[in-house]
Biopython code that builds the backbone (N, CA, C, O; Angstrom):
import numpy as np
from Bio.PDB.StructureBuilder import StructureBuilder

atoms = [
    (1, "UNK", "N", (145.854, 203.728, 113.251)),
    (1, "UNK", "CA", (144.881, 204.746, 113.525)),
    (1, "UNK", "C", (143.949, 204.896, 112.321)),
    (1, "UNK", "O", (144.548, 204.873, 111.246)),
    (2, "UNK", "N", (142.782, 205.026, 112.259)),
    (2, "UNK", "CA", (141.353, 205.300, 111.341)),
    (2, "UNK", "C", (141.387, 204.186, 110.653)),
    (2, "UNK", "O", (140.656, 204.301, 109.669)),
    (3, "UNK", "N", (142.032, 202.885, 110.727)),
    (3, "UNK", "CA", (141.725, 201.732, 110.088)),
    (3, "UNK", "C", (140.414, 200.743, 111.055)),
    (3, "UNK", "O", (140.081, 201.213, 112.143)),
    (4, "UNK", "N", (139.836, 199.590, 110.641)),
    (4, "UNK", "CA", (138.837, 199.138, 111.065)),
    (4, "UNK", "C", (139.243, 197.812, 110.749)),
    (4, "UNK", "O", (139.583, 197.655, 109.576)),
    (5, "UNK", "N", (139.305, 196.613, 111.647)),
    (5, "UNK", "CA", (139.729, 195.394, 111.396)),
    (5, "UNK", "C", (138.656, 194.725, 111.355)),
    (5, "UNK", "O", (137.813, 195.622, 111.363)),
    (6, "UNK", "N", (137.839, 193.296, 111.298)),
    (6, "UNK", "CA", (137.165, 192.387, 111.467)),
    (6, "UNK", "C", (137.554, 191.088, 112.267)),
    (6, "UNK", "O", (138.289, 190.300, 111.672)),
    (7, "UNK", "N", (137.108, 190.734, 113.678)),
    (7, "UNK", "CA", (137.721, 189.662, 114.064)),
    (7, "UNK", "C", (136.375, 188.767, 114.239)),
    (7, "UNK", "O", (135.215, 189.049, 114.539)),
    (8, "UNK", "N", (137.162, 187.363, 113.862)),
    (8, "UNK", "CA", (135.638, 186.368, 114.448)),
    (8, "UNK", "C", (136.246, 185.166, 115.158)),
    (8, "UNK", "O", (137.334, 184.720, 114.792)),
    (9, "UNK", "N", (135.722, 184.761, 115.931)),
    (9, "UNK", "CA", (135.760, 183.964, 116.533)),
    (9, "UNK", "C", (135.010, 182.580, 116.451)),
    (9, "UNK", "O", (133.787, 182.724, 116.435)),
    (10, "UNK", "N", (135.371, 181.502, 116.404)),
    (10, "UNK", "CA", (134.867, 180.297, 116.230)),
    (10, "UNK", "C", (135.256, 179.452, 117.602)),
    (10, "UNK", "O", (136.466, 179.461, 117.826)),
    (11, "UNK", "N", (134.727, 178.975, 118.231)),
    (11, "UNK", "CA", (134.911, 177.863, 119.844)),
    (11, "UNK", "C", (134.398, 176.807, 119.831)),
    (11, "UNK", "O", (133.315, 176.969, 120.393)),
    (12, "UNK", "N", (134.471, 176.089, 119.619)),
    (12, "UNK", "CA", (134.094, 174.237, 120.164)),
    (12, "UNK", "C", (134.970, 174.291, 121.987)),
    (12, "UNK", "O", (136.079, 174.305, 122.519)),
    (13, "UNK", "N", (133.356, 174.305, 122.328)),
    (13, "UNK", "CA", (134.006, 174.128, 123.762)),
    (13, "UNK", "C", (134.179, 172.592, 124.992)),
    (13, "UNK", "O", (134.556, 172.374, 126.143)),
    (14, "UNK", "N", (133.607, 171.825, 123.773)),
    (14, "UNK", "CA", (133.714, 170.040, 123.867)),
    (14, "UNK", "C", (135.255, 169.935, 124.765)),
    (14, "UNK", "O", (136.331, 170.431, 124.429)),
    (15, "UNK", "N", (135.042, 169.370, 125.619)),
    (15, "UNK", "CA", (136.618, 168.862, 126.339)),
    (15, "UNK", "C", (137.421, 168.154, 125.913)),
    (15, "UNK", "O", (138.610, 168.395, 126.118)),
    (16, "UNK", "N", (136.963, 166.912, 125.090)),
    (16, "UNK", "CA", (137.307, 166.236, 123.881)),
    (16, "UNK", "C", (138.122, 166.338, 122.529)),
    (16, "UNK", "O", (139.147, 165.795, 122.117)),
    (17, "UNK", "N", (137.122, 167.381, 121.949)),
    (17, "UNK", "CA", (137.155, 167.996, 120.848)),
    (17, "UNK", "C", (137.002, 169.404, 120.383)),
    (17, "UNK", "O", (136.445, 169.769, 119.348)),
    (18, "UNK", "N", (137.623, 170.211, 121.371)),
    (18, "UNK", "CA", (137.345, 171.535, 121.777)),
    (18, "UNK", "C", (138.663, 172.082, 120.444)),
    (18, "UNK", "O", (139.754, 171.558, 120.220)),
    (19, "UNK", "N", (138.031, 173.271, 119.777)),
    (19, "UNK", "CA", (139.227, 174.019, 118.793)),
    (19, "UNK", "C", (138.538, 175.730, 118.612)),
    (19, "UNK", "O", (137.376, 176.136, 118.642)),
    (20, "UNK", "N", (139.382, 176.181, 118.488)),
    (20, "UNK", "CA", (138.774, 177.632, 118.107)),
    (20, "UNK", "C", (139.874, 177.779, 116.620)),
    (20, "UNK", "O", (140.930, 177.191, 116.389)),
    (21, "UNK", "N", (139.254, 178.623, 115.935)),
    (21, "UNK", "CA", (139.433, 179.286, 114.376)),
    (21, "UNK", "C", (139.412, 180.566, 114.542)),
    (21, "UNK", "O", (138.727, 180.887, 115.513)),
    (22, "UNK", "N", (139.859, 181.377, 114.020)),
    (22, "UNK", "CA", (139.829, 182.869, 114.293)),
    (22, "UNK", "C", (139.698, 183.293, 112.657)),
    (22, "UNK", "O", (140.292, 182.654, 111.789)),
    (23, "UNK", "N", (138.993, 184.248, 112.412)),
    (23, "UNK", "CA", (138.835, 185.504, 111.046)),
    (23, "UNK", "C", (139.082, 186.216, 111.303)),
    (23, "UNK", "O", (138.746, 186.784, 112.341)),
    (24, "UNK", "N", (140.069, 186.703, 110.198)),
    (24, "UNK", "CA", (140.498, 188.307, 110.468)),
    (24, "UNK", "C", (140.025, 188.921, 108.772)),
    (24, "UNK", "O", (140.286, 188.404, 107.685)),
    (25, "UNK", "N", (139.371, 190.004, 109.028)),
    (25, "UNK", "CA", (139.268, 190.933, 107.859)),
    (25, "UNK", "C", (138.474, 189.551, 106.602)),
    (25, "UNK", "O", (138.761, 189.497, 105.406)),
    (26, "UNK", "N", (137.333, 188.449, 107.432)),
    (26, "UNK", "CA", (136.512, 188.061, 106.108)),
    (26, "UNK", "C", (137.442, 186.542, 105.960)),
    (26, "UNK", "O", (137.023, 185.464, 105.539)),
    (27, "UNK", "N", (138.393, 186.774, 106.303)),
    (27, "UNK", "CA", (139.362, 185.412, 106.395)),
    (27, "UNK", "C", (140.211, 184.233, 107.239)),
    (27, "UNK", "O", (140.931, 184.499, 108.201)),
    (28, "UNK", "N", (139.969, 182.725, 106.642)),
    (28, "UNK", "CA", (140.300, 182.173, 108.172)),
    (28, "UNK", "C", (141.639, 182.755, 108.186)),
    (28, "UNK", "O", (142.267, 183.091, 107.181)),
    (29, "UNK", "N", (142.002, 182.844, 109.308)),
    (29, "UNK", "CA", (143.245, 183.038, 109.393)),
    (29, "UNK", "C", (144.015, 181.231, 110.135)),
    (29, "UNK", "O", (143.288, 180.353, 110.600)),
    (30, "UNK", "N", (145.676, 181.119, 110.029)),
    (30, "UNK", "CA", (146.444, 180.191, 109.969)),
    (30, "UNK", "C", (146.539, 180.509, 111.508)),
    (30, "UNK", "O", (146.045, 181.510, 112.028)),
    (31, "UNK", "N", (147.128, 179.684, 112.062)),
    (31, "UNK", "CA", (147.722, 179.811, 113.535)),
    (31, "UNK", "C", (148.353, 178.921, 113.999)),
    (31, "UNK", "O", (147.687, 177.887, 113.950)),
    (32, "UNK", "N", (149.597, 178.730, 114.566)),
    (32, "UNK", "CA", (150.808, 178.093, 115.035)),
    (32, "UNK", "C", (150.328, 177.146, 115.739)),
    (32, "UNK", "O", (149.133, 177.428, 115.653)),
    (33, "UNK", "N", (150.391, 175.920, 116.586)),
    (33, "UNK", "CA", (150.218, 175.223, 117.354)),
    (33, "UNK", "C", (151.393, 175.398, 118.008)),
    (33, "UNK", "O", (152.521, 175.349, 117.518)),
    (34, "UNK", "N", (150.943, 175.701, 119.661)),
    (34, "UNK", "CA", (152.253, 175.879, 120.601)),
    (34, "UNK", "C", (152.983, 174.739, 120.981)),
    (34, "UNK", "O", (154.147, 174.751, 121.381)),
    (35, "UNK", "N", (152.055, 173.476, 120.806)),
    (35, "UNK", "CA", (153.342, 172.276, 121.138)),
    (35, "UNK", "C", (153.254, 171.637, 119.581)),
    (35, "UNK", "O", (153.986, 170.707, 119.922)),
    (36, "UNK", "N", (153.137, 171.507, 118.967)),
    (36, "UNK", "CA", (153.721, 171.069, 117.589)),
    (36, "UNK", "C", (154.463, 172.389, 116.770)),
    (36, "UNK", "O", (155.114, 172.085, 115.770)),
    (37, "UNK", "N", (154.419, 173.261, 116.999)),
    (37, "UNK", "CA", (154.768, 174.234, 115.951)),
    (37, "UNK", "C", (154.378, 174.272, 114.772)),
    (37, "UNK", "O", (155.068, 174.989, 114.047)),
    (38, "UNK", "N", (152.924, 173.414, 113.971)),
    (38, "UNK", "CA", (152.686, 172.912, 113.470)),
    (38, "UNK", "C", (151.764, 174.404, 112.718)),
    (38, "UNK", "O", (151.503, 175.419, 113.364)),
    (39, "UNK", "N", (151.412, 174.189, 111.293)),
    (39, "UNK", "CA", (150.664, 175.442, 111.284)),
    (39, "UNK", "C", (149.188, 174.843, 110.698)),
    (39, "UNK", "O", (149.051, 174.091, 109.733)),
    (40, "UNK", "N", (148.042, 175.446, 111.640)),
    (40, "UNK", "CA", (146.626, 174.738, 111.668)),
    (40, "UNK", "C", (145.464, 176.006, 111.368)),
    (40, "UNK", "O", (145.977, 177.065, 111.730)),
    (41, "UNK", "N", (144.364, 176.177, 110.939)),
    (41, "UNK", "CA", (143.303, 176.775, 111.048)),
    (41, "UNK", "C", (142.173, 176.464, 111.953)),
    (41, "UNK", "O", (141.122, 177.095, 112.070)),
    (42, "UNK", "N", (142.623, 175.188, 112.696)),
    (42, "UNK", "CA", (141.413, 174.812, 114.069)),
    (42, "UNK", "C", (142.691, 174.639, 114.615)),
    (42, "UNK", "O", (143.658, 174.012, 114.183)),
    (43, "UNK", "N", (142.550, 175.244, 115.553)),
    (43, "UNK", "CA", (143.801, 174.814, 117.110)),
    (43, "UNK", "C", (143.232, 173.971, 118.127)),
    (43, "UNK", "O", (142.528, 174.504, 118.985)),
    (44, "UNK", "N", (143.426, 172.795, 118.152)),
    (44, "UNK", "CA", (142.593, 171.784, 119.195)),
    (44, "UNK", "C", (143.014, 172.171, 120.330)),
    (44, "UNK", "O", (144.234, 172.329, 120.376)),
    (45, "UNK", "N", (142.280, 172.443, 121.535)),
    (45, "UNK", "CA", (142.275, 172.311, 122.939)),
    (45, "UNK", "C", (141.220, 172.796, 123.929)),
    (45, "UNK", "O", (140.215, 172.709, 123.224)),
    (46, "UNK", "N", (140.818, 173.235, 125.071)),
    (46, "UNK", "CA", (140.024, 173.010, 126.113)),
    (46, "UNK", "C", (139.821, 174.432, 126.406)),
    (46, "UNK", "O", (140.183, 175.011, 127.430)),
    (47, "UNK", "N", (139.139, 174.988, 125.296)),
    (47, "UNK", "CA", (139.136, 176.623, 125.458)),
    (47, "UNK", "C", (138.025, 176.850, 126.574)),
    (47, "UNK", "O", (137.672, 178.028, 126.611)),
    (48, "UNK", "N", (137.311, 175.932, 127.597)),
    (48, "UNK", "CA", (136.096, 176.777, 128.362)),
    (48, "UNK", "C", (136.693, 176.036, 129.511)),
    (48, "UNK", "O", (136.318, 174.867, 129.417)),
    (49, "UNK", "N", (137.420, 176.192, 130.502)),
    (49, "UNK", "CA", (137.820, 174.943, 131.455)),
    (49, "UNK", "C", (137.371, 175.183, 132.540)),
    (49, "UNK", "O", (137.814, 174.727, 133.594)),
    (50, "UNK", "N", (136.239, 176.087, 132.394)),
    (50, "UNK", "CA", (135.800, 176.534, 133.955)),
    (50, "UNK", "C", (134.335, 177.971, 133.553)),
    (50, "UNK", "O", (133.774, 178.228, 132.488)),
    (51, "UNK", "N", (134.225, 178.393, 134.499)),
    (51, "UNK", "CA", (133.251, 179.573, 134.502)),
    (51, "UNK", "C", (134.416, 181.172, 133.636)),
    (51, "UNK", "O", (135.403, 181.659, 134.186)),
    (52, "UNK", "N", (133.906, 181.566, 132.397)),
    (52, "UNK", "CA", (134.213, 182.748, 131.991)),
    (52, "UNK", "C", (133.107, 183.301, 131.303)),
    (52, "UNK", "O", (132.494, 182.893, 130.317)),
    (53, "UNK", "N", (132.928, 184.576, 132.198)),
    (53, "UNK", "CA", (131.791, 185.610, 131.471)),
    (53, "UNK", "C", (132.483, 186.430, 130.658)),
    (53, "UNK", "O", (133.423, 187.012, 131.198)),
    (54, "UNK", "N", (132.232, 186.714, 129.154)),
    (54, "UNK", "CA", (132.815, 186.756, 128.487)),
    (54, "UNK", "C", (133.423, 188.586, 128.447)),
    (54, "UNK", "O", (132.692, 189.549, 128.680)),
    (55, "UNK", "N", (134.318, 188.631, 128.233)),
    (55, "UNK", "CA", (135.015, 189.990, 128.645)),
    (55, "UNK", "C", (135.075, 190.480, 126.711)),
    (55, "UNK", "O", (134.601, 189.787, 125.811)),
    (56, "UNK", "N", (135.667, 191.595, 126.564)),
    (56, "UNK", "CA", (135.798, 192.374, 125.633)),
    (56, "UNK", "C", (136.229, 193.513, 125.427)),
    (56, "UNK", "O", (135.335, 194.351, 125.302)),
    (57, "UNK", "N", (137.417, 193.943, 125.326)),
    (57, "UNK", "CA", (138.169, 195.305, 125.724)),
    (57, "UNK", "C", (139.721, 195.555, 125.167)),
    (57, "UNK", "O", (140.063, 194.656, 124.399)),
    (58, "UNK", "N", (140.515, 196.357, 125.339)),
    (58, "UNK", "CA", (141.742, 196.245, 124.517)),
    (58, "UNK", "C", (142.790, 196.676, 126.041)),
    (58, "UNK", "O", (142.900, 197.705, 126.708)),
    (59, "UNK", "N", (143.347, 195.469, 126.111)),
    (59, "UNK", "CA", (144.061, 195.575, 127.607)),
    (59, "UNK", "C", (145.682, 195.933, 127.064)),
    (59, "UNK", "O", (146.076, 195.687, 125.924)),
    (60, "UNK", "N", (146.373, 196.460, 127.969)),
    (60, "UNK", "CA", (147.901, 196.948, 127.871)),
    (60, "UNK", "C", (148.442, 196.779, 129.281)),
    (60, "UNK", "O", (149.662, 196.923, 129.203)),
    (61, "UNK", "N", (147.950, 196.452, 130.976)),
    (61, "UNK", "CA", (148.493, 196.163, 132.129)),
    (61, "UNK", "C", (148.700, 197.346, 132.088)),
    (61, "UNK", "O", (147.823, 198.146, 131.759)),
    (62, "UNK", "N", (150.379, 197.822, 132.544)),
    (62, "UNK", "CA", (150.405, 198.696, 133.973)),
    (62, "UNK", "C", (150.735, 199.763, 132.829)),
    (62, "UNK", "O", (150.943, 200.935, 133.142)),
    (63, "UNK", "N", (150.782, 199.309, 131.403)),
    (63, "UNK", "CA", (151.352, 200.374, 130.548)),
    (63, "UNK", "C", (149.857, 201.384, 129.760)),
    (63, "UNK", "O", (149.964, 202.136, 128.791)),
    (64, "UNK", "N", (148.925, 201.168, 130.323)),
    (64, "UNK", "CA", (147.784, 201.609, 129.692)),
    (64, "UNK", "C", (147.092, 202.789, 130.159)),
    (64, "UNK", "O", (146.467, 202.944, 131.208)),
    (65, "UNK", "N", (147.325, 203.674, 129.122)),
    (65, "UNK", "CA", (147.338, 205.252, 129.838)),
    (65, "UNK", "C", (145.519, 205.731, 129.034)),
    (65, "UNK", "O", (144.509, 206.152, 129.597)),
    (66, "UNK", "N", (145.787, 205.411, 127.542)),
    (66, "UNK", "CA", (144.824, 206.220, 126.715)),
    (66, "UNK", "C", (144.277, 204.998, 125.924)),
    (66, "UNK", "O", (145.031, 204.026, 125.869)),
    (67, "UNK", "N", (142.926, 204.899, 125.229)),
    (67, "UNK", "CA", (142.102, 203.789, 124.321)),
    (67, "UNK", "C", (141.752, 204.929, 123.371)),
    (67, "UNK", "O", (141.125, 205.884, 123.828)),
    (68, "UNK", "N", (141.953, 204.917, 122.639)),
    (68, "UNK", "CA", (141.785, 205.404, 121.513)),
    (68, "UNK", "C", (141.157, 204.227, 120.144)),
    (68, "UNK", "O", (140.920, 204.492, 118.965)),
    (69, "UNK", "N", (141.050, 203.085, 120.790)),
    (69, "UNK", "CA", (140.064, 202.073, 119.979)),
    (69, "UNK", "C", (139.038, 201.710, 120.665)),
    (69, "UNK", "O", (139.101, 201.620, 121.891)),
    (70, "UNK", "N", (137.730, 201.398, 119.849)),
    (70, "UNK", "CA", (136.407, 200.717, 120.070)),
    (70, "UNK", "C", (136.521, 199.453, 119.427)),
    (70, "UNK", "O", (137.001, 199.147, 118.336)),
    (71, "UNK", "N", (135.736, 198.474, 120.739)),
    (71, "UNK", "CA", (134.773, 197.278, 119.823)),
    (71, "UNK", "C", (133.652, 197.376, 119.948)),
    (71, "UNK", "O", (132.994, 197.507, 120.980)),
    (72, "UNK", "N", (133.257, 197.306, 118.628)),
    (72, "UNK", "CA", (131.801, 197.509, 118.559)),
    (72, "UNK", "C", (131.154, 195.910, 117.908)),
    (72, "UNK", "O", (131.857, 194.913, 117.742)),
    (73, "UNK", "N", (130.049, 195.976, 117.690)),
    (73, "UNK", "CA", (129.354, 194.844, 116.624)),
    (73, "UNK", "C", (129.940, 193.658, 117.266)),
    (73, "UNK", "O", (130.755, 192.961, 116.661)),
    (74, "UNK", "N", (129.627, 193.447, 118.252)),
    (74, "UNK", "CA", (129.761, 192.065, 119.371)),
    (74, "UNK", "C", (128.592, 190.959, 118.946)),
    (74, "UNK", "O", (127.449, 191.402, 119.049)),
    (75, "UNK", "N", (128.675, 190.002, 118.624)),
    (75, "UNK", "CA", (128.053, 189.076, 117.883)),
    (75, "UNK", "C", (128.598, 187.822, 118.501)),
    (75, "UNK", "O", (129.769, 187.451, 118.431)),
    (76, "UNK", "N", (127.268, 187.001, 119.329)),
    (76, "UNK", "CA", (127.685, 186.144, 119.688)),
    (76, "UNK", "C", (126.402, 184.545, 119.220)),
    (76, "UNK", "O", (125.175, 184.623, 119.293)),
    (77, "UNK", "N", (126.996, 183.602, 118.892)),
    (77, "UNK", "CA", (125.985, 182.670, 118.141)),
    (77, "UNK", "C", (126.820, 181.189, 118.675)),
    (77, "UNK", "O", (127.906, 181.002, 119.223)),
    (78, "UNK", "N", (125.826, 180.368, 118.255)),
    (78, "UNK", "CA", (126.007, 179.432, 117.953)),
    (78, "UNK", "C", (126.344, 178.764, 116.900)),
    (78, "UNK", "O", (126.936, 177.700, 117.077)),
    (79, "UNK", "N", (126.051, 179.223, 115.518)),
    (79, "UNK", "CA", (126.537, 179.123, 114.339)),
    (79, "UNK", "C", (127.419, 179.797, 113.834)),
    (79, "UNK", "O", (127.629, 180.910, 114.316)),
    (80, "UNK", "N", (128.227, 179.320, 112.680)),
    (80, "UNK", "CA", (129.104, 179.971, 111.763)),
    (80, "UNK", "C", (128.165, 181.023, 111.353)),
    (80, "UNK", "O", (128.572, 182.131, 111.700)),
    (81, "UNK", "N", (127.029, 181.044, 110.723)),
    (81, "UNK", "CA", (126.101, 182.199, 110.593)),
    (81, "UNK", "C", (125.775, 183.348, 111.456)),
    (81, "UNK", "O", (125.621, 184.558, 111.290)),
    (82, "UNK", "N", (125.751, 182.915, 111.971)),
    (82, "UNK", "CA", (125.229, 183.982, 113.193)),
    (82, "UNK", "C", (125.979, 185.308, 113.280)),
    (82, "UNK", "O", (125.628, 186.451, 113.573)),
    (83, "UNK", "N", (127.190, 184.724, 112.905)),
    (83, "UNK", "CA", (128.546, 186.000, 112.934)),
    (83, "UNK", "C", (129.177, 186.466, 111.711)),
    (83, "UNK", "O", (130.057, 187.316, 111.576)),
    (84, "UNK", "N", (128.358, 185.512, 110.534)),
    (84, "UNK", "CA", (128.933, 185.907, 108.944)),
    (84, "UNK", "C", (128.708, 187.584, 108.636)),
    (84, "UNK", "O", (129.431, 188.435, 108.117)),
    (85, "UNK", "N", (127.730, 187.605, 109.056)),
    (85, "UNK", "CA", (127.634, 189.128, 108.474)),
    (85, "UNK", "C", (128.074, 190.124, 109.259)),
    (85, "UNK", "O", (127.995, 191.301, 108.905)),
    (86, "UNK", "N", (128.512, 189.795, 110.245)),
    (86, "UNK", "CA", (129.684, 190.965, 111.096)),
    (86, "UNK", "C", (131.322, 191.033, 110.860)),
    (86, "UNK", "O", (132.167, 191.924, 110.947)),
    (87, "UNK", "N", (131.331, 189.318, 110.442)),
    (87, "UNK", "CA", (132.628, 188.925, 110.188)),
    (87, "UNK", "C", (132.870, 189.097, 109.066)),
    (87, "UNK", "O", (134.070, 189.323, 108.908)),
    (88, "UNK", "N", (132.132, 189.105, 107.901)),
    (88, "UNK", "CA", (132.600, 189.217, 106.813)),
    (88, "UNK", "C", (132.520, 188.246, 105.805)),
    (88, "UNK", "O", (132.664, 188.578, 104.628)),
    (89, "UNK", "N", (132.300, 187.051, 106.141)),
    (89, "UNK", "CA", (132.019, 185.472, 105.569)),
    (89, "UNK", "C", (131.244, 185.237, 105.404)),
    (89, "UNK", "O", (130.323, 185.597, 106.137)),
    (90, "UNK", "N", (130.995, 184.265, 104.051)),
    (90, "UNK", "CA", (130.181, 183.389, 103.936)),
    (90, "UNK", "C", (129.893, 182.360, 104.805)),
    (90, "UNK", "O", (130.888, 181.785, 105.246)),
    (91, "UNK", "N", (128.975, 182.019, 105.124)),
    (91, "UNK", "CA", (128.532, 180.614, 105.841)),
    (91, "UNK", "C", (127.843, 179.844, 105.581)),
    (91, "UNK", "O", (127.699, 178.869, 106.319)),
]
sb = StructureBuilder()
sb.init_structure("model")
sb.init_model(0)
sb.init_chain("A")
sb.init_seg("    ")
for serial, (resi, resn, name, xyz) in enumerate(atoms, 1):
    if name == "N":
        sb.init_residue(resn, " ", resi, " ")
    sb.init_atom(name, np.array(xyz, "f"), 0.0, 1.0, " ", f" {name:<3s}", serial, name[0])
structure = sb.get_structure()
């Protein structure tokens, strides 16, 4: 509660060569690979495999009574730039 995080998002949506990177708080962050268990900062795979308009919200299913969080500062680019100064990074 009254804290403020930073998330960014990075997507290569190539079928090929498709990976997303994630920032948290200005930094890449690490992330597991689910079939290697392997630990990576680009996670290779096929993040667009069809039509998604892009959603944005803080979901909980059948357990979701109260939101008491905002996203705000939605930043969407084509470049690593585009999102440095929301995210927190240099680019």
């Amino acid at each position: 509660m009254g804290k403020i995080y930073n998330f960014g998002l990075v997507i290569n949506t190539s079928k090929k060569k498709g990976f997303i990177q994630l920032y948290f708080n200005g930094q890449l962050a690490t992330l597991i690979d689910p079939n290697t268990q392997l630990k990576t900062q680009k996670l290779a795979g096929n993040f667009f495999p069809g039509r998604a308009d892009p959603k944005f919200g803080l979901y909980d299913g059948e357990n979701f009574q109260l939101c008491d969080s905002y996203i705000y500062d939605v930043v969407i680019g084509t470049k690593l730039a585009d999102i440095a100064g929301v995210v927190g990074i240099k680019a």
